[in-house]
C-alpha positions as a printed Julia matrix, in Angstrom:
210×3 Matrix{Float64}:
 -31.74  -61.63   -8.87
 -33.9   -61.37   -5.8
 -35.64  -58.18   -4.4
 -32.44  -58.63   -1.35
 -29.89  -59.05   -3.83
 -31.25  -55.83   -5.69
 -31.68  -53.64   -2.63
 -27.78  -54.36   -1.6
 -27.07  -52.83   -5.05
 -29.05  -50.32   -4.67
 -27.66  -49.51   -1.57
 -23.88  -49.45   -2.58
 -24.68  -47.55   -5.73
 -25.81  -44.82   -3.44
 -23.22  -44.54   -0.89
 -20.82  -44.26   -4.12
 -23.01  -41.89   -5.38
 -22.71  -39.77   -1.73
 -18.93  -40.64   -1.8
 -18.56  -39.36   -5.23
 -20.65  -36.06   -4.38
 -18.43  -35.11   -1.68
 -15.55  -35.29   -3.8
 -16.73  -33.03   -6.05
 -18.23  -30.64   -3.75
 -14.58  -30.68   -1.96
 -12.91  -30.09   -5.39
 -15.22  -27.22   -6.25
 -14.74  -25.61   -2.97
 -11.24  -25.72   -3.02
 -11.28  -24.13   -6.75
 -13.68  -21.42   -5.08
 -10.96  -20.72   -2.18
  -8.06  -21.06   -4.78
  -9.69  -18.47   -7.54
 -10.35  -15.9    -4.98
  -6.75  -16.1    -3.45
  -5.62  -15.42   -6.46
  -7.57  -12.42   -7.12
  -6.59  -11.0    -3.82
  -2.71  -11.68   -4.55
  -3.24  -10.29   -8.0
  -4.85   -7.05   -6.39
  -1.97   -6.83   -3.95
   0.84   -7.29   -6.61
  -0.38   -4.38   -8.81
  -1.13   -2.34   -5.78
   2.43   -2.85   -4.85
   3.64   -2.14   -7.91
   1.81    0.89   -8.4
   3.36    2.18   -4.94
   6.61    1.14   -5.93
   6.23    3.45   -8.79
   5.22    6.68   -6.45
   8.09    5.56   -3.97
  10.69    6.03   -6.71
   9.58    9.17   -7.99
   9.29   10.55   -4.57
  11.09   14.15   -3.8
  13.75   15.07   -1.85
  12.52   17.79    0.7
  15.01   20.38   -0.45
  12.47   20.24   -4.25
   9.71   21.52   -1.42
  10.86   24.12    0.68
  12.29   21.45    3.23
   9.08   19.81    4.03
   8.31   16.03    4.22
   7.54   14.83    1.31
   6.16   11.68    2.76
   3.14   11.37    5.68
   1.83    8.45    7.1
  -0.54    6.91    9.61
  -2.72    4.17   10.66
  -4.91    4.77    7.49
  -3.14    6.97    4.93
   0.1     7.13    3.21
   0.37   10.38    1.55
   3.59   11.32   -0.44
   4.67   13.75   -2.91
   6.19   12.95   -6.17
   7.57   14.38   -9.87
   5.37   13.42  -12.4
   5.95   14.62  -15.96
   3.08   15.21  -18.0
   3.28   14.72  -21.88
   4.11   17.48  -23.83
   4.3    19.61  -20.76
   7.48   20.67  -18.12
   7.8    18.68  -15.1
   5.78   19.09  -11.77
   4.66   18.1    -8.1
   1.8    15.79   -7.67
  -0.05   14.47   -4.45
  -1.03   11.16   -4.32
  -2.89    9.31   -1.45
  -3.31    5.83   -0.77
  -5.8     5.4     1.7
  -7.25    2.5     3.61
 -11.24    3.1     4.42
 -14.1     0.22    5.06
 -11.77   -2.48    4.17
 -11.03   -1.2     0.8
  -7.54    0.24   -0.27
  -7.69    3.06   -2.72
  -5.36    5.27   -4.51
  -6.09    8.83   -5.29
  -4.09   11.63   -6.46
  -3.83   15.28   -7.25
  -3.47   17.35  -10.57
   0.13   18.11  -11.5
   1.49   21.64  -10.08
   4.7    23.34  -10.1
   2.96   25.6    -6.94
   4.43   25.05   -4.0
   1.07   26.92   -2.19
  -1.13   25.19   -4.03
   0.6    21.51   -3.24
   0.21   22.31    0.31
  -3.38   23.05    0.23
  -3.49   19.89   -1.84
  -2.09   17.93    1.21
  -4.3    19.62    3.53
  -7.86   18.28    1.5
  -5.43   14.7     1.37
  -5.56   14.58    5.18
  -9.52   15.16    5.3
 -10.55   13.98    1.91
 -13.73   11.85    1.92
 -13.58   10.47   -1.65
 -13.13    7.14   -2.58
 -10.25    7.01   -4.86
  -9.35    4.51   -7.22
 -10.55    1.02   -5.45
  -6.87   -1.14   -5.53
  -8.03   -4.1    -2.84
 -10.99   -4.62   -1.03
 -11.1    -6.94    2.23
  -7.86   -5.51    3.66
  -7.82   -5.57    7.32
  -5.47   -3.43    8.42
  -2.59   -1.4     7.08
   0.78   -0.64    9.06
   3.48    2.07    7.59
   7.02    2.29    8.77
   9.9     4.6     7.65
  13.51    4.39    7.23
  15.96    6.91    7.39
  20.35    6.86    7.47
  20.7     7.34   11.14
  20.76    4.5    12.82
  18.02    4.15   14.49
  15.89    1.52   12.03
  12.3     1.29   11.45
  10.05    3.73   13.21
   6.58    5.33   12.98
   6.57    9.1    11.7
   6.25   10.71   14.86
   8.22    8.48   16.82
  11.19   10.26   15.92
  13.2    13.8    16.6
  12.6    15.54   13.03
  15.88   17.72   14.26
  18.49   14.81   14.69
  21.17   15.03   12.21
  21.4    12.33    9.71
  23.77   11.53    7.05
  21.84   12.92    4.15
  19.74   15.64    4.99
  22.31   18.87    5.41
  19.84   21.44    3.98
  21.25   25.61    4.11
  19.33   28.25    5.75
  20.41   31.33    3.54
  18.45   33.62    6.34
  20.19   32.09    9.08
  23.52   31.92    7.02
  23.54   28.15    9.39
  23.36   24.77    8.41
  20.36   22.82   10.25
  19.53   19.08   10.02
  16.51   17.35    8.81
  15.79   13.78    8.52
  15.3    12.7     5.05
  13.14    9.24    5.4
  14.45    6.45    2.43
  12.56    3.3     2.93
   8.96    2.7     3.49
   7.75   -0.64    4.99
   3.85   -1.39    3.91
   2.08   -4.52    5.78
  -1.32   -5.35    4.8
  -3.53   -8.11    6.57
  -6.07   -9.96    4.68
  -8.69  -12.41    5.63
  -8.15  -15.81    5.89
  -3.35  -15.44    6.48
  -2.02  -15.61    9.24
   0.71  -13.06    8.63
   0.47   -9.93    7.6
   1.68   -9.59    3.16
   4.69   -6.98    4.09
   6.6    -5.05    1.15
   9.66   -2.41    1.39
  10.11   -0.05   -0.94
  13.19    2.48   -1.32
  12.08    6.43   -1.38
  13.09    8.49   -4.48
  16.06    7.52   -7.35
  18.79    5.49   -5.61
């Protein structure tokens, strides 16, 4: 074998040897990608289903003096729900999921069966600063939307007439000795963004026992 004959060797060996590198660097960066998609869907699935779990037990305003018993904005979707504690009578909880530096957490109050002390509950919800229970991280954004039997569809909270008569929300004023409306909100639409989709990951979930 000359030293020409030897170098031409040489020479392919290597540019299978580059050839073969790349494939394996693509494969391993592809299994990088793929693992932490995964996670992220993983993260959004039990996030879901936690929510879908607060959603159900949510209660009907007439269980809290006629109030909302959901709230929602940009940032925060607060929403009251029955929660029974073991070996103990039913009660009202608080629980807040909050979006906050890209990370989507989950926090919640201590049982109560006091109405007062529920609504001072909601009022730290609404200016809270603690973390929560860390669900996702790396979410984007978060839209809310509500529902409610009156024909109108999917709307924001306040972009609707809290007064307008619906088909399921005939509450008695025993002071008044009158009947007044409220809307009573059924469905909540989530949609998270994540990095690296093109769409946002969009769930609905129905409001209290159907």
């Amino acid at each position: 074998m000359t030293l020409v004959e030897l170098l031409v060797a040489m020479t392919v060996m290597a540019f299978v040897a580059v050839l073969g590198w790349r494939g394996l660097d693509s494969i391993t960066r592809a299994r990088i990608s793929l693992n932490e998609e995964l996670a992220q869907t993983r993260g959004l699935q039990l996030a879901f289903a936690q929510l879908q779990t607060d959603c159900m037990n949510v209660v009907h305003p007439a269980e809290i003096d006629g109030r909302q018993p959901l709230d929602i904005d940009q940032t925060r979707i607060t929403l009251v729900r029955r929660t029974q504690p073991e070996a103990q009578p039913g009660a009202l909880q608080l629980v807040t999921y909050r979006l906050r530096d890209g990370a989507l957490t989950r926090e919640e109050s201590p049982p109560t069966r006091d109405l007062v002390r529920l609504n001072q509950y909601q009022q730290l919800a609404q200016s809270s600063a603690s973390s929560g229970l860390r669900l996702q991280s790396g979410v984007h954004s978060m839209q809310s939307r509500v529902w409610a039997d009156d024909g109108r569809g999917w709307r924001g909270m306040g972009s609707v007439d809290s007064s307008m008569p619906t088909s399921r929300a005939a509450l008695m004023n025993p002071q008044a000795g009158t009947t007044s409306t409220q809307i009573v909100w059924t469905g909540l639409e989530v949609a998270l963004r994540l990095p690296g989709r093109g769409a946002s990951l969009t769930k609905i979930f129905m409001l209290g026992a159907v």
